[in-house]
C-alpha positions as CSV (number, residue, x, y, z in Angstrom):
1,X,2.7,10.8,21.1
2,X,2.1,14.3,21.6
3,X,-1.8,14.2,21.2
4,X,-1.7,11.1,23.9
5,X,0.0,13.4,26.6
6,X,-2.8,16.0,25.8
7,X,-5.3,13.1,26.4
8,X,-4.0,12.0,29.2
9,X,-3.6,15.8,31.4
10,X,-7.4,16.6,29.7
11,X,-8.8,13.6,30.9
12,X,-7.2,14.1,34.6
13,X,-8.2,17.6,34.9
14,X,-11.8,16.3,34.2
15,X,-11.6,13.4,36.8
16,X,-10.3,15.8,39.2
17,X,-13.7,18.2,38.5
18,X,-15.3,15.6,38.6
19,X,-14.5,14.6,42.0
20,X,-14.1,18.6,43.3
21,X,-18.3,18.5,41.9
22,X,-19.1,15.8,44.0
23,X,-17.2,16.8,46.9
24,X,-19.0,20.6,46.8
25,X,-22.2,18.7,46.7
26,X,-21.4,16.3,49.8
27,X,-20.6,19.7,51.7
28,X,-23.8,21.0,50.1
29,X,-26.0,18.6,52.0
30,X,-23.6,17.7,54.9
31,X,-22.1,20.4,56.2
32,X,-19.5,18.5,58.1
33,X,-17.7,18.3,55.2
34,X,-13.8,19.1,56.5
35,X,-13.4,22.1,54.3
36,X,-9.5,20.8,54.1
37,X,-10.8,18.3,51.8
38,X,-12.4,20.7,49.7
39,X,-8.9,23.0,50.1
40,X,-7.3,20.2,48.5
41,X,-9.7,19.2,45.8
42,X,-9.3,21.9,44.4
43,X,-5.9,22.5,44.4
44,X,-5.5,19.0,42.5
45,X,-8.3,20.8,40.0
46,X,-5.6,23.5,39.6
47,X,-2.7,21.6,39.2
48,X,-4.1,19.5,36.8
49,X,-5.7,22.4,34.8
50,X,-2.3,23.9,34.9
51,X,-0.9,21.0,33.7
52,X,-3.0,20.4,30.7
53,X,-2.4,24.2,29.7
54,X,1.0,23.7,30.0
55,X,1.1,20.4,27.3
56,X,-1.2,22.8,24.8
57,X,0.7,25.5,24.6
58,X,-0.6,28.4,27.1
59,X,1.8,29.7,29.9
């Protein structure tokens, strides 16, 4: 059960790179990118990379 919840915050903190990646790379090549929408990519990156640290142990 455990190992499953690990699974599960790992695997959203790499969808949410995932998407932060391709969002820097839209503004990369279009710069009329809103740069809100990069503000809030990535603070879904942290909170999911927060999350999974939190379910393996690390304050």
């Amino acid at each position: 059960m455990a190992q499953d919840i690990k699974d599960t915050k790992l695997e959203a903190h790499f969808e949410a790179l995932e998407k932060h990646k391709a969002l820097l790379e839209k503004l990369h090549l279009d710069s009329n990118t809103h740069l809100d929408e990069v503000s809030n990519s990535l603070e879904q990156l942290t909170l999911t990379l927060e999350e999974y640290l939190k379910i393996i142990g690390i304050p």
